[in-house]
N, CA, C and O atoms as CSV, one atom per row, in Angstrom:
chain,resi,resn,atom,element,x,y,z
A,1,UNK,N,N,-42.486,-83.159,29.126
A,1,UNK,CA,C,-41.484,-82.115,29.153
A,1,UNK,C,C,-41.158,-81.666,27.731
A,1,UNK,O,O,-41.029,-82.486,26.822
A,2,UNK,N,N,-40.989,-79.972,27.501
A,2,UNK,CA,C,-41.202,-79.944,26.194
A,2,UNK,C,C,-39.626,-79.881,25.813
A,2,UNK,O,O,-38.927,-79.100,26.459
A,3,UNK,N,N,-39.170,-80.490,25.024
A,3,UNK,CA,C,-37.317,-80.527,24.394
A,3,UNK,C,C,-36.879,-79.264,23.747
A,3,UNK,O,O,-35.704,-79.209,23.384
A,4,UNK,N,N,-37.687,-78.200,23.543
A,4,UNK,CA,C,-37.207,-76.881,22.646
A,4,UNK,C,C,-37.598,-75.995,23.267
A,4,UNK,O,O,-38.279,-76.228,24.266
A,5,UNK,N,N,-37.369,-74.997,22.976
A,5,UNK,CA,C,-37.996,-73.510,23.133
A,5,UNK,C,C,-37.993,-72.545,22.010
A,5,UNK,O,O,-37.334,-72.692,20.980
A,6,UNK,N,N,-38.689,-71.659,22.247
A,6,UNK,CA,C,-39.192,-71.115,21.005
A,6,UNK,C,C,-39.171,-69.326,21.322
A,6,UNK,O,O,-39.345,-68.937,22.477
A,7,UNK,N,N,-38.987,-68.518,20.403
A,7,UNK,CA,C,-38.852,-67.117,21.103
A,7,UNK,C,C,-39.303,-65.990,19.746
A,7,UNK,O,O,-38.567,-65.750,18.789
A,8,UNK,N,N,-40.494,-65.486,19.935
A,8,UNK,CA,C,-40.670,-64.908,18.176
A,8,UNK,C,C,-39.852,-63.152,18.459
A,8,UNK,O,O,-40.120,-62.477,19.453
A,9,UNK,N,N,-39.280,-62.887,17.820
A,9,UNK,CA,C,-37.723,-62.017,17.674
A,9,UNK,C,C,-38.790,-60.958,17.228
A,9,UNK,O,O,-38.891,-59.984,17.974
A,10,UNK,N,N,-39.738,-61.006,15.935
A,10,UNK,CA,C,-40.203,-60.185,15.637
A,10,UNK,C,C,-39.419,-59.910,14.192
A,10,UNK,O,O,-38.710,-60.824,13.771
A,11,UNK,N,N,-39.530,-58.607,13.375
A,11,UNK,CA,C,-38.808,-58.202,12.327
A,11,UNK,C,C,-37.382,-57.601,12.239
A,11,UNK,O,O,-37.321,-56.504,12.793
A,12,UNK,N,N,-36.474,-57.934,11.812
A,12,UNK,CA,C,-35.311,-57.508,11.330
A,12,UNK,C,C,-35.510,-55.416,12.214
A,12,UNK,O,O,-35.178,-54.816,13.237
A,13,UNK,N,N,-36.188,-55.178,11.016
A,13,UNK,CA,C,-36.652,-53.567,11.085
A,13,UNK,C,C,-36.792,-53.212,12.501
A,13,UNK,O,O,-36.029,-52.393,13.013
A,14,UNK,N,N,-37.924,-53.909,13.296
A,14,UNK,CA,C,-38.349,-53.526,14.567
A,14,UNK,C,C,-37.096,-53.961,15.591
A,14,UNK,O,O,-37.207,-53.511,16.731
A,15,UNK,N,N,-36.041,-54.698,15.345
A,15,UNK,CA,C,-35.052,-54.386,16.476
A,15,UNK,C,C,-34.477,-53.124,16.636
A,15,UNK,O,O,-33.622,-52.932,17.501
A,16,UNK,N,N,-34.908,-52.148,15.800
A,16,UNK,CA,C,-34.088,-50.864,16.390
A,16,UNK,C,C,-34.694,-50.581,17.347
A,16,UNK,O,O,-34.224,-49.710,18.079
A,17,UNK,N,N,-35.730,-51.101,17.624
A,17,UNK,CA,C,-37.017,-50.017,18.865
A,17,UNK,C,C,-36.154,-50.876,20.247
A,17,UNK,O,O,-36.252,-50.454,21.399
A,18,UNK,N,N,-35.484,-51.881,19.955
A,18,UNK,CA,C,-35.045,-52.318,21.165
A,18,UNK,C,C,-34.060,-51.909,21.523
A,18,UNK,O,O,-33.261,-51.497,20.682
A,19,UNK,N,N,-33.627,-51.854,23.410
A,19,UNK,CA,C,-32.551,-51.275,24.095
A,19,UNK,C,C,-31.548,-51.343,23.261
A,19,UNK,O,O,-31.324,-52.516,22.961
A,20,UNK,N,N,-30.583,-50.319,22.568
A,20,UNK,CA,C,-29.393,-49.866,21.959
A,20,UNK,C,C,-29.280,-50.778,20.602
A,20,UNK,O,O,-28.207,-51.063,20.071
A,21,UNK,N,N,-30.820,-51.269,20.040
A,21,UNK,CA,C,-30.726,-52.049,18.934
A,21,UNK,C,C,-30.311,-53.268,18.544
A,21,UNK,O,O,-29.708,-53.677,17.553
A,22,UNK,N,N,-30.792,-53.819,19.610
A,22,UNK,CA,C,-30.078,-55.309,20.125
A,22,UNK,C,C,-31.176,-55.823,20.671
A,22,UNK,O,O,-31.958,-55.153,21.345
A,23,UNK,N,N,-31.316,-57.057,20.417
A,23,UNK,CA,C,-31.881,-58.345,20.703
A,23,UNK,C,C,-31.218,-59.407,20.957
A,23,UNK,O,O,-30.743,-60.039,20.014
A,24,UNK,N,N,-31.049,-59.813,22.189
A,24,UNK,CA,C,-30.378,-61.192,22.826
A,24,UNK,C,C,-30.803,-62.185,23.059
A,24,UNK,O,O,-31.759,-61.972,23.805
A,25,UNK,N,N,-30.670,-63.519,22.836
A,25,UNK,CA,C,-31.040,-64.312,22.902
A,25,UNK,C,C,-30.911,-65.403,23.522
A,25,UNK,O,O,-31.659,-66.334,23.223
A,26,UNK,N,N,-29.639,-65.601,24.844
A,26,UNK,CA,C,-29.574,-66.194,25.741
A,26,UNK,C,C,-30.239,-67.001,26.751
A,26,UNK,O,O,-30.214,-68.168,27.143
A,27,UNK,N,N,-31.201,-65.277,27.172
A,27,UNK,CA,C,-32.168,-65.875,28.282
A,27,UNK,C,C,-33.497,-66.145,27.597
A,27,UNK,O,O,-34.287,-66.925,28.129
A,28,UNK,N,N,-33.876,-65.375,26.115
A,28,UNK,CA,C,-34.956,-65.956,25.709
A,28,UNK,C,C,-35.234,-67.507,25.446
A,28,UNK,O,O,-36.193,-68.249,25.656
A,29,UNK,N,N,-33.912,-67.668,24.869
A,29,UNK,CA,C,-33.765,-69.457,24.499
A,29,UNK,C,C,-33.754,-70.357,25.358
A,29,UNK,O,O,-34.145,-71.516,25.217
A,30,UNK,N,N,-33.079,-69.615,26.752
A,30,UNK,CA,C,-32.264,-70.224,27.323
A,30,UNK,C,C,-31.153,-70.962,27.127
A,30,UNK,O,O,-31.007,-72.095,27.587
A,31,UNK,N,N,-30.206,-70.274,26.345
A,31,UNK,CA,C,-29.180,-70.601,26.077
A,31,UNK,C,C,-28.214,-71.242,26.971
A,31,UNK,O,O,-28.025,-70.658,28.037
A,32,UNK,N,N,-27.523,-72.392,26.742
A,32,UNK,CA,C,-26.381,-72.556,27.833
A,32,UNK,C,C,-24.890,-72.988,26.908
A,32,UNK,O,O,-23.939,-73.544,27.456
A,33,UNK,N,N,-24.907,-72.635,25.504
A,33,UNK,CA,C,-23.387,-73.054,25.459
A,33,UNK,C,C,-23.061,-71.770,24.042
A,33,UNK,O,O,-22.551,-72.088,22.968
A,34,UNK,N,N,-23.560,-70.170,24.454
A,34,UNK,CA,C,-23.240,-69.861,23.540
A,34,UNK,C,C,-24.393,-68.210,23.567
A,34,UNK,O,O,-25.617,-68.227,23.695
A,35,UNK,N,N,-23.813,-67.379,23.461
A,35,UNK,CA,C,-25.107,-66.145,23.448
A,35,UNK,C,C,-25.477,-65.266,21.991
A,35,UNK,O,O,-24.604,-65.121,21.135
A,36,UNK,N,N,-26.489,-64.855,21.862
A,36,UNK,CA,C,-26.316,-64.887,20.215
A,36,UNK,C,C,-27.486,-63.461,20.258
A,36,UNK,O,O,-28.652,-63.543,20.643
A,37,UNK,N,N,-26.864,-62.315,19.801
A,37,UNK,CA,C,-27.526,-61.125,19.348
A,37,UNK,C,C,-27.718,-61.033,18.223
A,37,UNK,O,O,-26.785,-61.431,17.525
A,38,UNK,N,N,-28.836,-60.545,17.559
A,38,UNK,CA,C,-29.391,-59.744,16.548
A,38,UNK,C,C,-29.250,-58.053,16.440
A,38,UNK,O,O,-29.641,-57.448,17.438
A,39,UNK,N,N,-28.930,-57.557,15.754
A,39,UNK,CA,C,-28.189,-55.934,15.991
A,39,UNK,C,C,-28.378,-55.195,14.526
A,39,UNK,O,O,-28.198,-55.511,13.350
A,40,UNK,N,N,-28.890,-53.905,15.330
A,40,UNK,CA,C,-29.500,-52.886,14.178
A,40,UNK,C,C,-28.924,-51.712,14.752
A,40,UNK,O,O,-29.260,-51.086,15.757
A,41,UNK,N,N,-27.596,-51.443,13.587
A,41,UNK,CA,C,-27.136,-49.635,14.083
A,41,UNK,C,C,-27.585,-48.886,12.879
A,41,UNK,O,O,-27.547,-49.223,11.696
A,42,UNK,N,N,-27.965,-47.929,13.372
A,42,UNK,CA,C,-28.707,-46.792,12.184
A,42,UNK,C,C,-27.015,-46.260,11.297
A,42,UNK,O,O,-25.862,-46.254,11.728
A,43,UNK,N,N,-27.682,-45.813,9.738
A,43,UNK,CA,C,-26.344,-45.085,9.120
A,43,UNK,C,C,-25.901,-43.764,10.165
A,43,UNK,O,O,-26.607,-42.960,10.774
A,44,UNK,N,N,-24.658,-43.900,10.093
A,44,UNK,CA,C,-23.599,-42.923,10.820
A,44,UNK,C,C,-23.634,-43.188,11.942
A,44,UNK,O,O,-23.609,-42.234,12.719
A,45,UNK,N,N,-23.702,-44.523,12.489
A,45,UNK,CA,C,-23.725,-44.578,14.073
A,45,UNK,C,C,-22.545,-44.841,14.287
A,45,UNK,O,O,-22.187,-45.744,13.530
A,46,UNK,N,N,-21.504,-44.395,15.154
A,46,UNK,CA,C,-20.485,-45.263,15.485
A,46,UNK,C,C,-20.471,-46.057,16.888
A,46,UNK,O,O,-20.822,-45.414,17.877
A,47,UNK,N,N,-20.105,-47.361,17.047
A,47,UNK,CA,C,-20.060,-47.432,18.844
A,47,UNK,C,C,-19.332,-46.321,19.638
A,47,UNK,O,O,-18.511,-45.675,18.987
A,48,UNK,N,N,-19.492,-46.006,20.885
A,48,UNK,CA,C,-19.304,-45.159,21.368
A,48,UNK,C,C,-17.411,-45.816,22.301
A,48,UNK,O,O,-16.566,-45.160,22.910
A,49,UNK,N,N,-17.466,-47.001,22.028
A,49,UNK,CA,C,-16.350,-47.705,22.996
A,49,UNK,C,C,-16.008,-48.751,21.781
A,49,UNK,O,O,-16.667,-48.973,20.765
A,50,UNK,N,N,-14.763,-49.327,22.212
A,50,UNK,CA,C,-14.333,-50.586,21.970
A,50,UNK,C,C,-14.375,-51.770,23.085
A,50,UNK,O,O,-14.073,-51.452,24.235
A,51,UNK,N,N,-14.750,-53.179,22.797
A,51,UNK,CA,C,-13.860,-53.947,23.709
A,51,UNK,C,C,-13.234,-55.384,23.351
A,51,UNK,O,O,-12.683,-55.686,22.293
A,52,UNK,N,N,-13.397,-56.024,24.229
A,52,UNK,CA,C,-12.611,-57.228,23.896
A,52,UNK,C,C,-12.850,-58.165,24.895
A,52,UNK,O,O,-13.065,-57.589,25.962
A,53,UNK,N,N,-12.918,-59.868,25.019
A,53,UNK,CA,C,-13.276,-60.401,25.718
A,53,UNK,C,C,-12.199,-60.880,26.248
A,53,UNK,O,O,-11.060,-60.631,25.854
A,54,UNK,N,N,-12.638,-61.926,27.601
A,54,UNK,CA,C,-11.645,-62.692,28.500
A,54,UNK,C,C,-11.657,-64.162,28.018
A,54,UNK,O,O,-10.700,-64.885,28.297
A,55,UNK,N,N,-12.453,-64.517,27.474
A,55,UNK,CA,C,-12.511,-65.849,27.013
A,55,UNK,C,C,-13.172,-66.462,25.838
A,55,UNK,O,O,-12.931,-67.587,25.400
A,56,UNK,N,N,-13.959,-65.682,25.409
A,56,UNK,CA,C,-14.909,-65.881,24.202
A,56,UNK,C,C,-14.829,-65.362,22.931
A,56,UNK,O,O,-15.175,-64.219,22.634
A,57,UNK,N,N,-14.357,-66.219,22.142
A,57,UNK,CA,C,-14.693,-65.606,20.641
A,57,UNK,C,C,-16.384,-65.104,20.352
A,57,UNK,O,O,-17.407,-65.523,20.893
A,58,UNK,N,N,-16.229,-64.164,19.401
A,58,UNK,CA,C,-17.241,-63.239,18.345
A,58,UNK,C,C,-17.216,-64.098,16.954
A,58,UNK,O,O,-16.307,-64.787,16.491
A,59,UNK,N,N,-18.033,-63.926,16.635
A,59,UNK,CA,C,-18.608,-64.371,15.188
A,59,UNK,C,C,-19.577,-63.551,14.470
A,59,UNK,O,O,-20.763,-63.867,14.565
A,60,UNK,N,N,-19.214,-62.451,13.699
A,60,UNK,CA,C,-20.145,-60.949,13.201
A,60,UNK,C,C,-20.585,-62.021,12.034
A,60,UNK,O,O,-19.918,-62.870,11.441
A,61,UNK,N,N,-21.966,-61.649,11.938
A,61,UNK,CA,C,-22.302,-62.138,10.010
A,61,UNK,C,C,-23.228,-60.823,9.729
A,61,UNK,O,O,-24.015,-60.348,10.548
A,62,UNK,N,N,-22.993,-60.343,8.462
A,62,UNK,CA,C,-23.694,-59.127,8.646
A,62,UNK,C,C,-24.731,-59.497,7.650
A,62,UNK,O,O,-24.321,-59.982,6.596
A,63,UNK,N,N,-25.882,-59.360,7.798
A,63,UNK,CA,C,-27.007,-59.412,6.570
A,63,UNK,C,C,-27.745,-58.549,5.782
A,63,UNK,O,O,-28.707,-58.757,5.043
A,64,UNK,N,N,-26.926,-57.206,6.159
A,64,UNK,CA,C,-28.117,-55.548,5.253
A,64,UNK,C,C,-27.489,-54.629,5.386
A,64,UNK,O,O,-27.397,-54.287,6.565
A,65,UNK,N,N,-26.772,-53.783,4.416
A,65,UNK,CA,C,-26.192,-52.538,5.141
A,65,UNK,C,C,-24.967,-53.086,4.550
A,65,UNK,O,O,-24.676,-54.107,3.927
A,66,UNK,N,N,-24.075,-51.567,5.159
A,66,UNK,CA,C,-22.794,-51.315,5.040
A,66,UNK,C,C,-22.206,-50.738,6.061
A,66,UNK,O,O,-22.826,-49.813,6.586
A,67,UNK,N,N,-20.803,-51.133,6.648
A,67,UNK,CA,C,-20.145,-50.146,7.623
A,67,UNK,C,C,-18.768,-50.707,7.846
A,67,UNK,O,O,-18.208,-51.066,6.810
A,68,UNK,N,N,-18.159,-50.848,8.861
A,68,UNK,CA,C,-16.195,-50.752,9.141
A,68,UNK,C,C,-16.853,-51.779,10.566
A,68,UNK,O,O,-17.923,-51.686,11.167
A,69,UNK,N,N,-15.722,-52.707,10.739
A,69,UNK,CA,C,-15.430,-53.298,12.060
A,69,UNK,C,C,-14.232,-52.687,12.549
A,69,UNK,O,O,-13.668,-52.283,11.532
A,70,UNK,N,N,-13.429,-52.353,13.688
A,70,UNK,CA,C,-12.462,-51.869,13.589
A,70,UNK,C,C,-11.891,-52.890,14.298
A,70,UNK,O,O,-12.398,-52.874,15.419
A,71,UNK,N,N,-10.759,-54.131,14.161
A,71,UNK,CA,C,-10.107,-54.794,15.278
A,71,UNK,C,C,-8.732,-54.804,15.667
A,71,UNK,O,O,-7.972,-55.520,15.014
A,72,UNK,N,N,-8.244,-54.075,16.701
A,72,UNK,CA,C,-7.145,-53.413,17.364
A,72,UNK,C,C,-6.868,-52.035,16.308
A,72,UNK,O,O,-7.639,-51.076,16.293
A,73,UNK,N,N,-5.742,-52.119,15.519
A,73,UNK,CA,C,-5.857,-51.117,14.802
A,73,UNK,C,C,-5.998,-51.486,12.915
A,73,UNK,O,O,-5.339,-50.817,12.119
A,74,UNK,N,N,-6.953,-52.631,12.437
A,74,UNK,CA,C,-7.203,-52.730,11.413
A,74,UNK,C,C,-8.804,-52.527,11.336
A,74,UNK,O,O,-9.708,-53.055,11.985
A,75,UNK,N,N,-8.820,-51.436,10.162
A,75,UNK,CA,C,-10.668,-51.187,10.132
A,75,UNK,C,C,-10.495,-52.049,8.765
A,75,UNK,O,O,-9.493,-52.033,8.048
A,76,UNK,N,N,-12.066,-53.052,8.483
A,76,UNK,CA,C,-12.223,-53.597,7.483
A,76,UNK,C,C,-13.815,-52.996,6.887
A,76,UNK,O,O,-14.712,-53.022,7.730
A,77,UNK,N,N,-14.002,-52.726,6.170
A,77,UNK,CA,C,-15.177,-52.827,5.251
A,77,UNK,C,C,-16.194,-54.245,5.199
A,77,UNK,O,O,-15.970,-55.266,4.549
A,78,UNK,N,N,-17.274,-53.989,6.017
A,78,UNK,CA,C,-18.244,-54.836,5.863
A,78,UNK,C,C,-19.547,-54.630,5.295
A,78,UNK,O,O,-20.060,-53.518,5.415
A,79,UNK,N,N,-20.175,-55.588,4.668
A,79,UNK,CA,C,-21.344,-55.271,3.839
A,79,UNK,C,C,-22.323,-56.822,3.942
A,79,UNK,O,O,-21.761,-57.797,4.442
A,80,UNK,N,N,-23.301,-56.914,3.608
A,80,UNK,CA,C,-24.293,-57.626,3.489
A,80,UNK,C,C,-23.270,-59.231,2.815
A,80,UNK,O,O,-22.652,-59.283,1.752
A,81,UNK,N,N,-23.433,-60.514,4.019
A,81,UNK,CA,C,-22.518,-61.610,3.523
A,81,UNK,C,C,-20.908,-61.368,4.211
A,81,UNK,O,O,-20.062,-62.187,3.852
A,82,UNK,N,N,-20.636,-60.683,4.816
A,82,UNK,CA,C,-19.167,-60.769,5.347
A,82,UNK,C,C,-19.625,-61.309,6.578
A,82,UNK,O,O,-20.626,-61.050,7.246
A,83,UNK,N,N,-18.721,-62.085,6.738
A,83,UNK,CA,C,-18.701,-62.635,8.021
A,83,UNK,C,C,-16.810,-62.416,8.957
A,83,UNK,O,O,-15.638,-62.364,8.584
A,84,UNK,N,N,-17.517,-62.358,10.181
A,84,UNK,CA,C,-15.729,-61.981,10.386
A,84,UNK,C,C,-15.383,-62.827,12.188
A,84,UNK,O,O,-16.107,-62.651,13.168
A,85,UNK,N,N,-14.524,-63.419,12.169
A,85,UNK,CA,C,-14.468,-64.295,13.593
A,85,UNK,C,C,-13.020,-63.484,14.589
A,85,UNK,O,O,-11.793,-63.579,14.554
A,86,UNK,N,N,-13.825,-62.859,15.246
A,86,UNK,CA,C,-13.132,-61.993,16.200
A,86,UNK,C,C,-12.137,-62.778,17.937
A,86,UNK,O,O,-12.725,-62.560,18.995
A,87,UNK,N,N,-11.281,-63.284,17.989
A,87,UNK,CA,C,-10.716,-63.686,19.445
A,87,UNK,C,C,-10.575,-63.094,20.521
A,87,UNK,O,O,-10.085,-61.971,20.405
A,88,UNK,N,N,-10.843,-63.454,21.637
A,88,UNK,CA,C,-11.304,-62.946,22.714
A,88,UNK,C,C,-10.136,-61.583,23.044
A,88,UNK,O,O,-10.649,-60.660,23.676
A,89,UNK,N,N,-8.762,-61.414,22.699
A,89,UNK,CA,C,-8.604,-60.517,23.313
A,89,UNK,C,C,-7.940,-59.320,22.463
A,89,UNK,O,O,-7.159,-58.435,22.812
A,90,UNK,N,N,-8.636,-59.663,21.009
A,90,UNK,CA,C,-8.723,-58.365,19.854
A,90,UNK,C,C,-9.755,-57.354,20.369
A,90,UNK,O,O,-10.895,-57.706,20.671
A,91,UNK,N,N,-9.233,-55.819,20.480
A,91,UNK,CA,C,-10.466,-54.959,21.144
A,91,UNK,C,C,-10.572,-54.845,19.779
A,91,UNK,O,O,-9.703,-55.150,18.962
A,92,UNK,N,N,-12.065,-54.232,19.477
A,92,UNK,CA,C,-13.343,-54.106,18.256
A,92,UNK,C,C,-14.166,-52.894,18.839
A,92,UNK,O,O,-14.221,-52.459,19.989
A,93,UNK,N,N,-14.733,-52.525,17.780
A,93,UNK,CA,C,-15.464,-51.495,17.474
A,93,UNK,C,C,-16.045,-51.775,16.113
A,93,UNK,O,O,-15.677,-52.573,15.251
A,94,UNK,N,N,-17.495,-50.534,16.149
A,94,UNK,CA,C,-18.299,-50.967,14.675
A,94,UNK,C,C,-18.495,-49.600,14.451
A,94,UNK,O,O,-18.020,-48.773,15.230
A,95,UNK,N,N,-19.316,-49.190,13.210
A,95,UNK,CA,C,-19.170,-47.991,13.026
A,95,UNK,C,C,-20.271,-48.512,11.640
A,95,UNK,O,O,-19.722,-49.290,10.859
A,96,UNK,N,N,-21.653,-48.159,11.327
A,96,UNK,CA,C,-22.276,-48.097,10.132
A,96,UNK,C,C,-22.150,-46.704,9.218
A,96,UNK,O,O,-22.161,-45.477,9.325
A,97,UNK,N,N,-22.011,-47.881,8.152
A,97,UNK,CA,C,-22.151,-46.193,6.680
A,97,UNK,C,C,-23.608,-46.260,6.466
A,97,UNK,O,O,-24.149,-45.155,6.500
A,98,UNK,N,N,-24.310,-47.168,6.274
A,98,UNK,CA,C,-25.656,-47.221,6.045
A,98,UNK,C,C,-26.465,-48.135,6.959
A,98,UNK,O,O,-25.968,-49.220,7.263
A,99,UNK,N,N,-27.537,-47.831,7.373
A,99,UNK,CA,C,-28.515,-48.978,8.268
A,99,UNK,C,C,-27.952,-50.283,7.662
A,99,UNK,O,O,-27.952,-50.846,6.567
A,100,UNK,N,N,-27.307,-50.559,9.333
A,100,UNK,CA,C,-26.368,-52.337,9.541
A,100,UNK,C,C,-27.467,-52.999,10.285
A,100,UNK,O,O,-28.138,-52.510,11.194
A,101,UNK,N,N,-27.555,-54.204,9.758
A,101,UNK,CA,C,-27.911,-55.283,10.132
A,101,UNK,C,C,-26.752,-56.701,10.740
A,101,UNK,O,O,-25.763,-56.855,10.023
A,102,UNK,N,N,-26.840,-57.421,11.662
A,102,UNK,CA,C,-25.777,-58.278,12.081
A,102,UNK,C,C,-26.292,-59.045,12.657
A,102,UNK,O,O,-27.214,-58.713,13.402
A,103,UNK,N,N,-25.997,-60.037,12.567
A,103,UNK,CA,C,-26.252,-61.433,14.371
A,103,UNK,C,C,-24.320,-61.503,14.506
A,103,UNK,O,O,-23.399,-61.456,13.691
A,104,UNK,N,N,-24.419,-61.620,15.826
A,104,UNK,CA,C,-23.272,-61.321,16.641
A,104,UNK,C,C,-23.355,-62.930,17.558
A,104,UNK,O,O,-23.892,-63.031,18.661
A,105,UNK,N,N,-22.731,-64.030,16.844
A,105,UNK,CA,C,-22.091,-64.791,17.889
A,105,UNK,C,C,-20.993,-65.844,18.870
A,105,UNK,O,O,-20.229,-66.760,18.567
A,106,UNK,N,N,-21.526,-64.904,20.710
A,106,UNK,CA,C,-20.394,-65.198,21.249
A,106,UNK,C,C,-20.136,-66.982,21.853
A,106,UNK,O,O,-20.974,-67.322,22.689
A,107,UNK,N,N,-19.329,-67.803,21.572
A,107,UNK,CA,C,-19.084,-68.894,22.406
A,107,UNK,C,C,-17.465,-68.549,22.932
A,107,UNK,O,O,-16.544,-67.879,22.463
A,108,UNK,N,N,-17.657,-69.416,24.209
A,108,UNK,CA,C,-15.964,-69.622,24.614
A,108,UNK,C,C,-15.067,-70.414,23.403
A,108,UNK,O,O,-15.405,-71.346,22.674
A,109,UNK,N,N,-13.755,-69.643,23.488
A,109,UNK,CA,C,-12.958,-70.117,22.226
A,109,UNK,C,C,-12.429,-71.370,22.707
A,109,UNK,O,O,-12.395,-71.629,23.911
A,110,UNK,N,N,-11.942,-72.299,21.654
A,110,UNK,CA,C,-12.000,-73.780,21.614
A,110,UNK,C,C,-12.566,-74.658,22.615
A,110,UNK,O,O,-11.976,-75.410,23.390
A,111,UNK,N,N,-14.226,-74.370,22.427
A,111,UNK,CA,C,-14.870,-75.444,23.468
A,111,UNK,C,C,-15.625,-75.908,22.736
A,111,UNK,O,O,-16.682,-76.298,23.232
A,112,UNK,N,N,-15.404,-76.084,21.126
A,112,UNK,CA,C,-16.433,-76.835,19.812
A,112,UNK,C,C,-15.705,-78.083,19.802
A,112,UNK,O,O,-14.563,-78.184,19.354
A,113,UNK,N,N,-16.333,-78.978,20.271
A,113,UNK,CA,C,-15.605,-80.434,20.365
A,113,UNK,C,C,-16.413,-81.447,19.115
A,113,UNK,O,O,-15.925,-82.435,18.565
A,114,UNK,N,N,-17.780,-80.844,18.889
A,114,UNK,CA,C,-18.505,-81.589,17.830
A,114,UNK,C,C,-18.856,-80.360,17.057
A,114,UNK,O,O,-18.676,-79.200,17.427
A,115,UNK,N,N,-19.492,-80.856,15.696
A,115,UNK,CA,C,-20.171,-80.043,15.232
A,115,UNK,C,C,-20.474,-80.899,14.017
A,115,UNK,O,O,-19.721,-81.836,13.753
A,116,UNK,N,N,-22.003,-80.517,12.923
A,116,UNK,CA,C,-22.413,-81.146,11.607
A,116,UNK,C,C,-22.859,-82.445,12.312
A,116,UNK,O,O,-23.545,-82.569,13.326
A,117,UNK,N,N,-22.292,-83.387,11.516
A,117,UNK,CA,C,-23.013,-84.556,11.388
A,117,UNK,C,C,-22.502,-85.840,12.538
A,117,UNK,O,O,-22.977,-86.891,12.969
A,118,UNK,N,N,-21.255,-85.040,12.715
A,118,UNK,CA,C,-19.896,-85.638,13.979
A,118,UNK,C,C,-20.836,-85.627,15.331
A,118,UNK,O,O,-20.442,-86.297,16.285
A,119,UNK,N,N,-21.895,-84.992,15.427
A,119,UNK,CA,C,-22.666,-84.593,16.615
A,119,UNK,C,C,-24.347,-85.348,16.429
A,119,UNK,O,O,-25.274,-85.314,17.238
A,120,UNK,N,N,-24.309,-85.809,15.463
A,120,UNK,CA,C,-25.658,-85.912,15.207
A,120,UNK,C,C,-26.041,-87.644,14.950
A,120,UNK,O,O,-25.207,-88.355,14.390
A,121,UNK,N,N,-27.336,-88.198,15.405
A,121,UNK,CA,C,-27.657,-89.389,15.140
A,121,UNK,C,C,-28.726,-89.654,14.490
A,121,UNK,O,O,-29.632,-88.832,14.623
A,122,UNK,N,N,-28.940,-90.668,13.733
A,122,UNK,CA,C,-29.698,-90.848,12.329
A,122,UNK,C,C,-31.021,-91.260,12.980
A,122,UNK,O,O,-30.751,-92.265,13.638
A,123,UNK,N,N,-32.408,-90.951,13.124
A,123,UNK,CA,C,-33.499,-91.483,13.942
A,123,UNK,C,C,-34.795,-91.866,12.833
A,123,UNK,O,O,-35.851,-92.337,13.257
């Protein structure tokens, strides 16, 4: 039985060719404690909606580019290295100034009971 899975994403660049510039990674991984997008909005895109979750925190890290998160009514300036941790029932919106790059990820909020080395055994 094999213990991992494996999923080749492809290039940064080539996620725009995917549905609304997004790459998910849930069912590729098979994820079960946590869903995790890769995301490419072209300059001047804005989302077309806001929302907000029922139970799950966001975790934006942005890696290329420039643009605004907007959460409830504070817009912040994001750029390549910001990272920003969003709670489930702040509505959000994004908006790029220049081709954005991001991984976007969602887990349910306080269900991190381990994490680092607190989780891990020496083999």
């Amino acid at each position: 039985m094999q213990n991992y899975t494996t999923f080749e994403l492809g290039t940064l660049a080539n996620i725009i060719n995917k549905e609304n510039g997004k790459a998910f990674l849930k069912d590729a991984l098979q994820l079960t404690s946590c869903e995790i997008s890769v995301n490419t909005m072209p300059a001047g895109v804005k989302l077309p909606f806001s929302h907000k979750h029922k139970q799950n925190e966001e975790v934006y890290i942005f890696l290329k580019g420039t643009g605004t998160i907007t959460l409830d009514d504070v817009t912040l300036d994001v750029q390549e290295g910001t990272c920003v941790k969003v709670l489930p029932n702040v509505s959000r919106t994004m908006a790029a100034k220049t081709n954005l790059q991001y991984i976007c990820i969602q887990a349910k909020e306080n269900s991190l009971v381990q994490w680092g080395l607190s989780d891990a055994e020496l083999c």
